[in-house]
Backbone as CSV, one residue per row, in Angstrom:
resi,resn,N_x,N_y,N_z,CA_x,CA_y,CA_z,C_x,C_y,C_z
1,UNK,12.447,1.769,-6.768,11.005,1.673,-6.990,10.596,0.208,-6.837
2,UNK,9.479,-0.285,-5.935,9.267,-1.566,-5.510,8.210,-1.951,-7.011
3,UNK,8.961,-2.862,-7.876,8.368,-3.839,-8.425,7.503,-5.362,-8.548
4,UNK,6.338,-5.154,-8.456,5.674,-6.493,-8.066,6.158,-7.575,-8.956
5,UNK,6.536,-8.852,-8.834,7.427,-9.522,-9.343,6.568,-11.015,-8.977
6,UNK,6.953,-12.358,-9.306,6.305,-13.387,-9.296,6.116,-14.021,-7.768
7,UNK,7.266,-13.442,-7.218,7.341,-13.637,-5.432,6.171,-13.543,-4.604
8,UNK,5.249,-12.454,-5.090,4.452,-11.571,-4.763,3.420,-12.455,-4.921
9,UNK,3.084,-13.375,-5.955,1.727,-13.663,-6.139,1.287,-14.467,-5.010
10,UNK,-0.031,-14.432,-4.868,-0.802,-15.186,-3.761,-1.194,-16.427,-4.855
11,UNK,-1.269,-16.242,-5.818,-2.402,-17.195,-6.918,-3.702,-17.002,-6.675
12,UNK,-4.119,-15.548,-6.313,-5.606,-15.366,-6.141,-5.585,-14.552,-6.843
13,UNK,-5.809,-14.414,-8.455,-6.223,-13.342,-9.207,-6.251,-12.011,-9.147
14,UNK,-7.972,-11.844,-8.482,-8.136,-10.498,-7.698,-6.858,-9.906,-6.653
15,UNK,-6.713,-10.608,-6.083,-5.882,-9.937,-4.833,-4.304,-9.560,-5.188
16,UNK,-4.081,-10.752,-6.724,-2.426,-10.508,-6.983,-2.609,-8.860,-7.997
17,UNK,-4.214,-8.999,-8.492,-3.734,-7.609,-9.572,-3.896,-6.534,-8.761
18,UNK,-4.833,-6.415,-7.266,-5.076,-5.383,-6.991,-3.537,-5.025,-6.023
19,UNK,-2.752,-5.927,-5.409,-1.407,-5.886,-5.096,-0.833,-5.260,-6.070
20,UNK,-0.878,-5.712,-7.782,0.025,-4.991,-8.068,-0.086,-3.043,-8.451
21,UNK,-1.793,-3.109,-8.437,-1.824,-1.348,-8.582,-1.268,-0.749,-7.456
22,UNK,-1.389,-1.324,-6.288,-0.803,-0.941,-4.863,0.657,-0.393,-5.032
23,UNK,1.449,-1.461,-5.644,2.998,-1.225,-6.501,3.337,0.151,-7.139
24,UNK,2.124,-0.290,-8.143,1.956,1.248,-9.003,1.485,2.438,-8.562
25,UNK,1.259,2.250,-7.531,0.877,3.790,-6.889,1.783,3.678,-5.620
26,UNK,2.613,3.271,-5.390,3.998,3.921,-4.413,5.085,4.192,-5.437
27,UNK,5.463,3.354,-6.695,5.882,3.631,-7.850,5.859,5.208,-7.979
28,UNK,4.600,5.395,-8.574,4.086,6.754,-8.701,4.965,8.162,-7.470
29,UNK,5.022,7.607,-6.622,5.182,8.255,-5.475,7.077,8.447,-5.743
30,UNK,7.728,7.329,-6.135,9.227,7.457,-6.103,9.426,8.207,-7.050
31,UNK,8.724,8.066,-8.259,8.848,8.623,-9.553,9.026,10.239,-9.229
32,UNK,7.185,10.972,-8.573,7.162,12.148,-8.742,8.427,12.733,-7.784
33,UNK,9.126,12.196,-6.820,9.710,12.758,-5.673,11.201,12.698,-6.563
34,UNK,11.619,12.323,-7.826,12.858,12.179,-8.307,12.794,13.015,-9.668
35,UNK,11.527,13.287,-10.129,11.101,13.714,-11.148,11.903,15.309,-11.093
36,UNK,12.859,15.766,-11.596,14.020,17.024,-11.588,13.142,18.246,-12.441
37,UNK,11.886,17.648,-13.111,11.528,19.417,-14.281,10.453,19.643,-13.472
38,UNK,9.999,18.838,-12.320,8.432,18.900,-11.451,9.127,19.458,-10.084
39,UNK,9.131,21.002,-10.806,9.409,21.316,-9.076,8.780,22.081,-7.775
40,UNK,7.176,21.719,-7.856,6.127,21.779,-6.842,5.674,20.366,-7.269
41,UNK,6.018,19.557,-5.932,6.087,18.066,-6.213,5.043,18.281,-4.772
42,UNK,4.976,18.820,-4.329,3.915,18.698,-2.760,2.273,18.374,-3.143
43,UNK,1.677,18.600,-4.269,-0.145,18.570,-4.406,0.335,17.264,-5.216
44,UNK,1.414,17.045,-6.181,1.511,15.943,-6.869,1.360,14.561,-5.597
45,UNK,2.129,14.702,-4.796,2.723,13.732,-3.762,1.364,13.843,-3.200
46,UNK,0.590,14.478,-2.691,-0.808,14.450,-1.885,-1.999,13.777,-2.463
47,UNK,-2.314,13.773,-3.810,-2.770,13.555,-4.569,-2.605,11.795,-4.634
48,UNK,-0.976,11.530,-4.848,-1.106,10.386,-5.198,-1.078,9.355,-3.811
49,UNK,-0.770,10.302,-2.701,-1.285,9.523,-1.192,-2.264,9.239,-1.119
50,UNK,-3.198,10.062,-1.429,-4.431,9.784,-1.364,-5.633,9.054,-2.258
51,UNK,-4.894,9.011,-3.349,-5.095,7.619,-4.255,-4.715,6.166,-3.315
52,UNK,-3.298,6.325,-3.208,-3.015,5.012,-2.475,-3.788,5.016,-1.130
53,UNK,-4.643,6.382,-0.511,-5.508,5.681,0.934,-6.504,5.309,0.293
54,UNK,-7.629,5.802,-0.374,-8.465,5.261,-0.916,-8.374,3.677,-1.865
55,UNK,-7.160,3.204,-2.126,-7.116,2.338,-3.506,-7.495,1.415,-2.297
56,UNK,-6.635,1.416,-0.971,-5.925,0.666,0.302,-7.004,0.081,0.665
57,UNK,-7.780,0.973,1.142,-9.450,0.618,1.211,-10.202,-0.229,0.670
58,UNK,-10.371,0.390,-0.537,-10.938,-0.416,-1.738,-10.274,-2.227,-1.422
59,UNK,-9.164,-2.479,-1.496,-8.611,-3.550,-1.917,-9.049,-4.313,-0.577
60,UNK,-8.464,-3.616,0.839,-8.426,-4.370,1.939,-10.166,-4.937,2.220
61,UNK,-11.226,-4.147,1.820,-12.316,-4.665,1.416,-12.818,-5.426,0.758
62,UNK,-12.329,-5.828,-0.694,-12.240,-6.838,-1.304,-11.653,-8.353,-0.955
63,UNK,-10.136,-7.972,-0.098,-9.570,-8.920,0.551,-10.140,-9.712,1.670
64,UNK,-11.070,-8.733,2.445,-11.780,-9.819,3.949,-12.893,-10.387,2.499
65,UNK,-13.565,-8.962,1.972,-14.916,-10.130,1.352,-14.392,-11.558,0.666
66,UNK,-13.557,-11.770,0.233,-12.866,-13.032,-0.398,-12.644,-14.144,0.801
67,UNK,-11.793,-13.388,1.587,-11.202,-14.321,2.937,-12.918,-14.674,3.910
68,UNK,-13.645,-13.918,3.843,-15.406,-14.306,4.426,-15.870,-15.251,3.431
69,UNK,-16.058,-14.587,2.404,-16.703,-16.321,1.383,-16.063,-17.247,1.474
70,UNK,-14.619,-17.900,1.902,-14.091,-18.908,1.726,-14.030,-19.881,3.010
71,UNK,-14.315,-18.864,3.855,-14.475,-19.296,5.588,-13.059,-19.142,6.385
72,UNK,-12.113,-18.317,5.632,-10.919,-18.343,6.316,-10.691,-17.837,7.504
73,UNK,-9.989,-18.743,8.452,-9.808,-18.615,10.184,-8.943,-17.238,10.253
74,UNK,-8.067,-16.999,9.205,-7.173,-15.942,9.748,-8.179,-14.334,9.718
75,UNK,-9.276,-13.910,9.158,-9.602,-13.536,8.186,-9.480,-11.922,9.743
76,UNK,-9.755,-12.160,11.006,-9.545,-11.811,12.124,-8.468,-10.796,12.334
77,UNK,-7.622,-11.442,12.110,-6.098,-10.902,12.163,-5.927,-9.851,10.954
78,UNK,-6.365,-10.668,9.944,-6.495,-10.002,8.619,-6.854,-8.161,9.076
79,UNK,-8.260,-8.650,9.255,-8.849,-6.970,10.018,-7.993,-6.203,10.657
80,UNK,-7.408,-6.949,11.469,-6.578,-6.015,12.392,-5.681,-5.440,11.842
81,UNK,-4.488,-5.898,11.101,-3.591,-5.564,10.249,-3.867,-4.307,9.529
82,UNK,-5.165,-4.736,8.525,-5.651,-3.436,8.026,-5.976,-2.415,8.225
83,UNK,-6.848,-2.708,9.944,-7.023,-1.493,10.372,-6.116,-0.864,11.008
84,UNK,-5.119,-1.386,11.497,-3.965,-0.555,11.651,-2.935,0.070,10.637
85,UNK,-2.828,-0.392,9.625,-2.006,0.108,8.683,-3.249,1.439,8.127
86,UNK,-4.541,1.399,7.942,-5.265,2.578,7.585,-5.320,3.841,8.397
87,UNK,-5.035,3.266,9.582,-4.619,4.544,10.693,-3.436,5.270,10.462
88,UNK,-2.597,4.610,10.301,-0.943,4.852,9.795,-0.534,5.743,8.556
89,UNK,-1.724,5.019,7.876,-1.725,5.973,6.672,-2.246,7.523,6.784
90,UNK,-3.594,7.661,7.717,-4.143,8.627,8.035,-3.327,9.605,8.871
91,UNK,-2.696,9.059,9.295,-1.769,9.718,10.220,-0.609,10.491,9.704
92,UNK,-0.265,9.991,8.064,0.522,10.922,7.856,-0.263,12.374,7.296
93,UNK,0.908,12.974,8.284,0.585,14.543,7.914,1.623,15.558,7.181
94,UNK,1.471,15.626,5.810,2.599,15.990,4.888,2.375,17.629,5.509
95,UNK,1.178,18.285,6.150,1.138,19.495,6.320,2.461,19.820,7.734
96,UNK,2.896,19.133,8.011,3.623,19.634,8.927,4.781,19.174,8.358
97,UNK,5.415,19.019,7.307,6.757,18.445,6.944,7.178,20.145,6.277
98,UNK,8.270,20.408,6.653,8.578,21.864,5.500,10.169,21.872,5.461
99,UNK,10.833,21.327,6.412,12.535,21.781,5.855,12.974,20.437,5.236
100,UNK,12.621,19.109,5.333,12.970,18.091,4.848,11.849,17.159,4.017
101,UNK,11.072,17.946,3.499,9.860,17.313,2.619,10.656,15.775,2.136
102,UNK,11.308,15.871,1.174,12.042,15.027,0.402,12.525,13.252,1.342
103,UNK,12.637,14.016,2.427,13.541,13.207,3.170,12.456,12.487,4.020
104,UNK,11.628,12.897,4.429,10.437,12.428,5.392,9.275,11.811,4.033
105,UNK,9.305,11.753,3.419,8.459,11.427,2.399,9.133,10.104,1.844
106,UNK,10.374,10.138,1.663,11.340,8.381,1.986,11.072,7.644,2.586
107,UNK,10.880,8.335,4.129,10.364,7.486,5.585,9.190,6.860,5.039
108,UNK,8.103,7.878,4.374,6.721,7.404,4.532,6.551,6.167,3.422
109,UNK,7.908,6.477,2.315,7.436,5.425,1.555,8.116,4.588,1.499
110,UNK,9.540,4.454,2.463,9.904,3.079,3.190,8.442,2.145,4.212
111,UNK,8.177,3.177,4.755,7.167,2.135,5.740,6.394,1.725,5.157
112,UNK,5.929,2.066,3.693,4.710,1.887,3.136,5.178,0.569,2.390
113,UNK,6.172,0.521,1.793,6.515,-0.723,1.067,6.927,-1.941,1.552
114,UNK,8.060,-1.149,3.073,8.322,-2.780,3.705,6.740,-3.169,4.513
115,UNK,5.769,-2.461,4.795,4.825,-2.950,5.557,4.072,-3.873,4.271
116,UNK,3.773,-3.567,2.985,3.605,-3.870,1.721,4.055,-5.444,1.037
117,UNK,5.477,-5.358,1.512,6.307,-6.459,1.032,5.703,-7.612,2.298
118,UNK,6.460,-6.824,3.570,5.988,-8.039,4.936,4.700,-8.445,4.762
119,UNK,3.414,-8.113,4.616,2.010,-7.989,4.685,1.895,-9.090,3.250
120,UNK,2.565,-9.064,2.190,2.251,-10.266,1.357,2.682,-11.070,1.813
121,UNK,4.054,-11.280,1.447,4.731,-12.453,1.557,4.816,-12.838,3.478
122,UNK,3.995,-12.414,4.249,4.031,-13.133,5.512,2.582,-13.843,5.619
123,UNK,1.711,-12.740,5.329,0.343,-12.987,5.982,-0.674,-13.358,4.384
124,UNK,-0.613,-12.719,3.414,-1.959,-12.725,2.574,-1.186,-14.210,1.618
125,UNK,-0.208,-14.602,1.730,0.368,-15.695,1.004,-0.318,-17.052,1.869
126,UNK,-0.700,-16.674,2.823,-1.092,-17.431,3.775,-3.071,-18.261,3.306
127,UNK,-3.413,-16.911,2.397,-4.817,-17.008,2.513,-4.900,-18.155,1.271
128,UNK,-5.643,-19.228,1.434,-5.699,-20.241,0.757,-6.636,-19.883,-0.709
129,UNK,-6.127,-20.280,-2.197,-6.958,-19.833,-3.083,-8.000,-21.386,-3.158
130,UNK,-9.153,-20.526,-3.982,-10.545,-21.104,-3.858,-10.683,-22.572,-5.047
């Protein structure tokens, strides 16, 4: 389970707490998929995807409006990033997963965390605090 840890911080307040609900809702995601007495884990797991597309949103919106008030050059790239990782997200389709739920749902939340981990500590560590 990926723990947000001091590595993580940008030193921008907003952006380090809303990083860390981001944590807590793929958290959420390892938890219900290991959870042994929850065994219709499929509306649980949908549910909390779709928390994490909406939270994703929320935050990556907050993140340009911050990176726009401050005048930051990257803020460009920034967009792009996001809008590609929101596609990515949209794109998963748990309705077509049925003999390896368990196993393809790893995939989704490997990509989700190393894109998570890379995406701080490469690019938003980058964004200068105010």
């Amino acid at each position: 389970i990926p723990v947000f840890t001091d590595k993580f911080k940008t030193g921008i307040p907003m952006i380090d707490e809303e990083h860390k609900v981001l944590f807590d809702i793929i958290g959420k995601i390892y938890t219900a998929i290991e959870a042994e007495l929850v065994h219709d884990k499929f509306d649980l797991i949908l549910d909390i995807l779709d928390e994490l597309k909406e939270y994703t949103c929320v935050h990556f919106a907050d993140e340009e409006n911050y990176m726009k008030e401050i005048g930051y050059e990257g803020l460009a790239q920034q967009q792009i990033l996001h809008k590609k990782f929101v596609e990515t997200l949209n794109e998963v389709n748990l309705d077509e997963v049925d003999d390896n739920q368990v196993e393809y749902l790893y995939e989704v939340l490997n990509f989700l965390q190393n894109w998570l981990v890379n995406h701080i500590l490469k690019v938003d560590k980058l964004i200068p605090q105010q």
